[in-house]
C-alpha positions in Angstrom: 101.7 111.9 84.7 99.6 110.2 87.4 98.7 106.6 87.1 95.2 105.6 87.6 95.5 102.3 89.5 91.7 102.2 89.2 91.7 101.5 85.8 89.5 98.5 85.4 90.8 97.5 81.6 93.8 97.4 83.5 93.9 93.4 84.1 92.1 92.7 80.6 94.7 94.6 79.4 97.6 92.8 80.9 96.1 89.8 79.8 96.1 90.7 75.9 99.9 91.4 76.5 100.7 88.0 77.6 98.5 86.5 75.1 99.8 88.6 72.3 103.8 87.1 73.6 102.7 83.6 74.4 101.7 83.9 70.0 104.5 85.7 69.0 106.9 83.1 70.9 107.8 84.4 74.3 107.0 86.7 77.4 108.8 89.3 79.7 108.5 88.3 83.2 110.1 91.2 85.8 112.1 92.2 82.7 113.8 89.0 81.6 112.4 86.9 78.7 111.0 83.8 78.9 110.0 81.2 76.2 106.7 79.5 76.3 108.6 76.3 77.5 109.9 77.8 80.1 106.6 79.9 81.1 105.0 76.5 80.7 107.4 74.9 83.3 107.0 77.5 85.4 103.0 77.4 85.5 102.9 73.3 85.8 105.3 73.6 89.1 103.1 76.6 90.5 99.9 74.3 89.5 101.4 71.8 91.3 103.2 72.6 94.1 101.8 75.7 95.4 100.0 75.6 99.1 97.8 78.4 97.8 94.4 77.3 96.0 93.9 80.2 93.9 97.4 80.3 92.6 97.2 76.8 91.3 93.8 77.7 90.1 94.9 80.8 88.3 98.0 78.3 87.2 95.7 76.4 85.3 94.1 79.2 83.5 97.3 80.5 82.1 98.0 77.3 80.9 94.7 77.0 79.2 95.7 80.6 77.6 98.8 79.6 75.8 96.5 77.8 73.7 98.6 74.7 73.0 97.2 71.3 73.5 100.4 69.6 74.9 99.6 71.3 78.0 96.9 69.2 78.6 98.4 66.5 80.1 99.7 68.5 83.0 96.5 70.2 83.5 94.9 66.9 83.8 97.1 65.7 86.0 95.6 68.5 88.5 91.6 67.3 88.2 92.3 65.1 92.0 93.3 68.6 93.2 92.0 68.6 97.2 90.2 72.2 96.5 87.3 72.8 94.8 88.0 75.8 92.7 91.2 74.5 91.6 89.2 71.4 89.9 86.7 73.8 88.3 89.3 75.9 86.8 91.1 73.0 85.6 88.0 71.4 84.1 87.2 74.9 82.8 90.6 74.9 81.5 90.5 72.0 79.6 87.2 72.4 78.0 88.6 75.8 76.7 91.7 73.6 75.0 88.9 71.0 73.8 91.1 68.6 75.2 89.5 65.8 74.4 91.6 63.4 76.1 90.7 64.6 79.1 86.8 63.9 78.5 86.9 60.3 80.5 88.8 62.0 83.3 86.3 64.8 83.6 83.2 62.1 83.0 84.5 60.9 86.2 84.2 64.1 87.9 80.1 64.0 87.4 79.9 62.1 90.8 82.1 64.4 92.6 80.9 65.2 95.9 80.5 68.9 94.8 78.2 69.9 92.6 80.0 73.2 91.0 82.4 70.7 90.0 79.6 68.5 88.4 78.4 71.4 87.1 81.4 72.4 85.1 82.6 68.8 83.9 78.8 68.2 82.1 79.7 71.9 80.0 83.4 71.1 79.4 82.2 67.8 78.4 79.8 69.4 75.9 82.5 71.7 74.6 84.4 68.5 74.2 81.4 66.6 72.2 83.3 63.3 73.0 81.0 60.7 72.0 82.8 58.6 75.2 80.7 61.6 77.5 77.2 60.0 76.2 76.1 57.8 78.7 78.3 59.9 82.0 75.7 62.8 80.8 73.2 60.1 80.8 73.4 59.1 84.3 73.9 62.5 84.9 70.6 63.2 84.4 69.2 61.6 87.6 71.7 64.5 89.5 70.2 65.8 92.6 71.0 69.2 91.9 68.7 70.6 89.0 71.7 73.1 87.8 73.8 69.5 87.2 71.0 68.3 85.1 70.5 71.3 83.1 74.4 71.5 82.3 74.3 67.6 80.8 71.2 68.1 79.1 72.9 71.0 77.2 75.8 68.6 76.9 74.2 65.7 75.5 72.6 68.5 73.1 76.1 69.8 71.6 77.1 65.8 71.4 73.8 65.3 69.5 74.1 61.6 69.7 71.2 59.7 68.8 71.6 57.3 71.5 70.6 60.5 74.2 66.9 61.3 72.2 64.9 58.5 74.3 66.9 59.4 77.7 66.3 63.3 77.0 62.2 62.6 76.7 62.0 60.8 79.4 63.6 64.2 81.3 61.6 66.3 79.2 58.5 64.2 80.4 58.8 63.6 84.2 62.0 65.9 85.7 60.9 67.3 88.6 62.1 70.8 87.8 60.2 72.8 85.2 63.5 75.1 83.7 64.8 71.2 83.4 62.1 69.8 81.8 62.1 72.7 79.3 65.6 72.6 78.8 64.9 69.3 77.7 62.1 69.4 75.5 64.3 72.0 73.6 66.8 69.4 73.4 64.8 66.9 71.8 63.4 69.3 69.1 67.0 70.1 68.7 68.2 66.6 68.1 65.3 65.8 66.1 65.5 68.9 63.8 69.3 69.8 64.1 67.4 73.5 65.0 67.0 75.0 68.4 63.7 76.4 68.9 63.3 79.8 69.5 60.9 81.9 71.8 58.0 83.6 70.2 
């Protein structure tokens, strides 16, 4: 029978099966077993030592897909990674975990120098909703980049601290973008109502 190596379901697929072990309290790697610990070790020291970016990126996402919190820790240890995809799949990572110990480490990524990487701390910090994120997403608001703003106006939505209402109308009033200032003004009804409007 011939193999069809075309197969897209064929990587989702793979996936499942190592999800499936991780849960069931192991994996096969090239035929041998391997215990989460040990898959775990295995993934921190490829996260960390490898000279490839997107090994160490895809590193962190298996981590992020055994589902246990105590990796966190190791994946934070990876947010001063030099590359920049590595540092967005480790925020991403994290956020997945809702590993909230790692919300003032990623609060500090909103003034990286990149601004996909700003990007993805303001969502992971709004899958957080770590009330420590409030006034990061704030300051956030002033970003440069209107894609920045957007994400920690979303943020400071999920959070729904009242302390973000008076910052949020301001944005909602004067941002210089108009999917911003709309984005906004939906956040505000939001934290005023606890409802998201909806379009007509």
């Amino acid at each position: 029978m011939s193999e069809d190596y075309g197969n897209p379901w064929r990587p989702r697929i793979a996936v499942a099966i190592v999800t499936i072990a991780v849960i069931m309290g192991g994996l096969y790697v090239y035929g041998r077993f391997i215990s989460p610990a040990k898959e775990m070790e295995r993934l921190a020291e490829r996260l960390k030592m490898s000279d490839v970016p997107a090994e160490r990126a895809e590193a962190a996402r298996a981590l992020a897909r055994m589902k246990v919190k105590s990796v966190a820790p190791l994946l934070e240890d990876a947010l001063s990674d030099d590359d920049e995809g590595v540092r967005i799949a480790v925020i991403g990572s994290l956020g997945e975990l809702k590993a909230e110990s790692a919300a003032g480490a990623i609060a500090d990524l909103l003034k990286d120098k990149s601004a996909r990487v700003r990007r993805s701390s303001a969502t992971a910090l709004g899958l957080l909703r770590s009330k420590s994120a409030v006034q990061p997403l704030i300051a956030a608001l002033k970003d440069k980049k209107a894609d920045v703003r957007t994400e920690a106006v979303l943020a400071l939505a999920r959070i729904a601290d009242a302390s973000a209402l008076e910052p949020l109308e301001k944005v909602a009033k004067s941002d210089r973008d108009r999917g911003v200032k709309q984005t906004a003004k939906e956040a505000v009804e939001f934290l005023k109502t606890g409802q998201w409007p909806t379009e007509e």
